[in-house]
N, C-alpha and C positions, 0 to 999 in steps of 0.2 A: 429502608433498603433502597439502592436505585436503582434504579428502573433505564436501561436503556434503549434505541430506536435501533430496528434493523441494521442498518449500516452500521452502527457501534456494537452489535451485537457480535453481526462478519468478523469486524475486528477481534471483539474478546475471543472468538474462536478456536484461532489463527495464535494464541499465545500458547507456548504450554507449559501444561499444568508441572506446577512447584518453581517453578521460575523466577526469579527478579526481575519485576519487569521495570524499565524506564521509557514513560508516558513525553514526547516531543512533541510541542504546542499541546500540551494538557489543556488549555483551556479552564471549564469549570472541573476538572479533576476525577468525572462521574467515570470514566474509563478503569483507572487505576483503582477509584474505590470498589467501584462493582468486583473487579476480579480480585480485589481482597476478602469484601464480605464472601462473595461466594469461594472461597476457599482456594480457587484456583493458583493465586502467588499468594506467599507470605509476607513480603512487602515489595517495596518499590519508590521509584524516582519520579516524580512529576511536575516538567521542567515545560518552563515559556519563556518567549524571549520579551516579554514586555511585563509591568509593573501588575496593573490591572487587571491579566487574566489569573495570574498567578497570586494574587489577592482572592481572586475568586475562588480558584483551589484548595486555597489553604481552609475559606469558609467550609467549602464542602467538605474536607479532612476532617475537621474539628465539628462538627455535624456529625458525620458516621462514626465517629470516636476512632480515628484513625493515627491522631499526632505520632506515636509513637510506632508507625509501622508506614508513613509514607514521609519521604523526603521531597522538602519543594528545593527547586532551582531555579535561578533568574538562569536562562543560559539562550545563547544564539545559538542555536540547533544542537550539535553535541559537544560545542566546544566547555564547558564548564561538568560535562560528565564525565567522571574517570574512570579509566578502564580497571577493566574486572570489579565494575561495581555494580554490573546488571548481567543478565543472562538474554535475554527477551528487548528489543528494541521497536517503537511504535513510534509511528510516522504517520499520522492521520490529517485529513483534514486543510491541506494544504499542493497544491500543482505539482506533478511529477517534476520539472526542471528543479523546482526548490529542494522536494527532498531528495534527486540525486545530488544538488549541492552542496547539503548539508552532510551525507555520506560520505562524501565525496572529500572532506575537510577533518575526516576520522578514521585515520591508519588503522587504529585499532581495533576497527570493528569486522578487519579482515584474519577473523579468528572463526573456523568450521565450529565452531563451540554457541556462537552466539546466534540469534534467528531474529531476523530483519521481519517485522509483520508493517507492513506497507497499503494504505489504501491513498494513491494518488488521486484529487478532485480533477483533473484537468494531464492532460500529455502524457499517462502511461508508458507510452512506446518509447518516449526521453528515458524514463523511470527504466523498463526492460534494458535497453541498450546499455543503460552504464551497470547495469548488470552481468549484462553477456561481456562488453568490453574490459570490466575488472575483475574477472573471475569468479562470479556468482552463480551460485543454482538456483531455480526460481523453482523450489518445492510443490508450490499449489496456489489455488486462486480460484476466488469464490468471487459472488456477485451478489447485490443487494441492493432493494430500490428505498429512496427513502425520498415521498412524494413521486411525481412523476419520473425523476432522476435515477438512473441505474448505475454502480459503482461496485467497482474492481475491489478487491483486496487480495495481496502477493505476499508469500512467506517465502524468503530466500538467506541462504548462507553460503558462506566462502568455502571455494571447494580448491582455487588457483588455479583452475584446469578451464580451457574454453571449449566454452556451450557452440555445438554448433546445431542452427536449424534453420527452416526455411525461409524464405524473405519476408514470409508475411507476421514472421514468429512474434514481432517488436511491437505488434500490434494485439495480438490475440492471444499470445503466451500458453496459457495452459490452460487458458479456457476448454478448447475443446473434450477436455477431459471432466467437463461434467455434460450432464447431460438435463436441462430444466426451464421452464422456461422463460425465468430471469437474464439467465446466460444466454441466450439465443435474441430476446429482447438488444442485451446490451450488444450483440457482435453487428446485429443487425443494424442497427443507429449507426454504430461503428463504421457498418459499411457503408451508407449512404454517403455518410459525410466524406469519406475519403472517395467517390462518387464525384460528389460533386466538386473537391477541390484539384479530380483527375481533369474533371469536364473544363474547369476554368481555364485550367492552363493550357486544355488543344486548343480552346477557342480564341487562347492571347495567342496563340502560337508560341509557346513557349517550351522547354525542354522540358522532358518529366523526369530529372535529375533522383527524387527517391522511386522510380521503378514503379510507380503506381499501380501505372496500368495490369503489370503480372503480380504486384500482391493483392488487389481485387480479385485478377481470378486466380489464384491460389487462395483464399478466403473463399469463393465463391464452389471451387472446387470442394472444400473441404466440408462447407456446411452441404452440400448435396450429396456427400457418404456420409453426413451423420443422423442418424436415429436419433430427432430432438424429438421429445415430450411438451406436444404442445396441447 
């Protein structure tokens, strides 16, 4: 059976059950198999864009006795997946700029039918934003440490209607709707950092062209109404 680590846990989550799911940068393919053994999808797509990971995949397909219930892809992001051949799309494991660009490169996935499960390593508020900009709802978002490191994961689909929220929204999303203290962990990191790259540019004298300074405290506002469980 595999066994996965919190942060791939978040993810399996976030898919739902009876779904087709298709696996982007699958890597060793332990994603896709786990939510086959455990019953969750009945099969699925598990696609990389290089030789080697998706070597690896296949070992681990054929290991779980999976050949005939997962499909490998050589593919650069979704371009070699056809539509209406998945219900469930995952995105792990790689920088929010990447995989709003790889969405971003697949019309088809602007179908309310299909559910985007997204754990961005790096630039979420990239990730948000070409959500809000292209018609997306961003359903939910959970948090999960894996080592010292604390990581998002966003479930969103196409609704063609624009989200509107507050300035700091690109940032924090729908964190605030839970309540733990992972989630409060990551906003907090969150907030320093953009802290300090507020503090850089008064001291270059320079413009604060993304608004910094009011979505700090509109962040700052928001965690002091909430009732975190620490």
């Amino acid at each position: 059976m595999i066994k996965l680590d919190e942060r791939l846990k978040t993810v399996a989550s976030m898919v739902r059950e009876g779904s087709r799911v298709a696996d982007i940068g699958t890597d060793h393919a332990y994603l896709i198999a786990y939510l086959i053994e455990k019953g969750i999808c009945p099969r699925g797509i598990a696609a990389d864009l290089r030789k080697g990971p998706l070597e690896n995949a296949r070992q681990t397909v054929i290991e779980a006795g999976l050949t005939d219930k997962v499909e490998l892809i050589l593919s650069d992001g979704l371009q070699k997946i056809k539509e209406n051949s998945c219900d469930d799309i995952v995105l792990a494991g790689m920088g929010g700029n990447l995989i709003a660009e790889i969405l971003s490169k697949a019309q088809w996935i602007k179908n309310e039918n299909i559910n985007i499960v997204a754990q961005p390593m790096t630039h979420a508020e990239v990730l948000r934003q070409f959500f809000l900009d292209n018609g997306f709802e961003i359903l939910k978002e959970k948090t999960a440490t894996d080592g010292r490191r604390c990581y998002c994961t966003m479930s969103a689909r196409y609704t063609g209607q624009a989200q509107k929220h507050g300035i700091s929204y690109i940032y924090t999303g729908q964190l605030f709707e839970n309540n733990d203290e992972i989630t409060f962990r990551y906003i907090d990191k969150m907030l320093t950092t953009l802290k300090k790259k507020h503090s850089a540019l008064m001291s270059a004298g320079r413009t604060d062209d993304e608004n910094l300074g009011a979505v700090i405290d509109e962040i700052e506002e928001k965690m002091e109404k909430t009732k975190w469980l620490l």
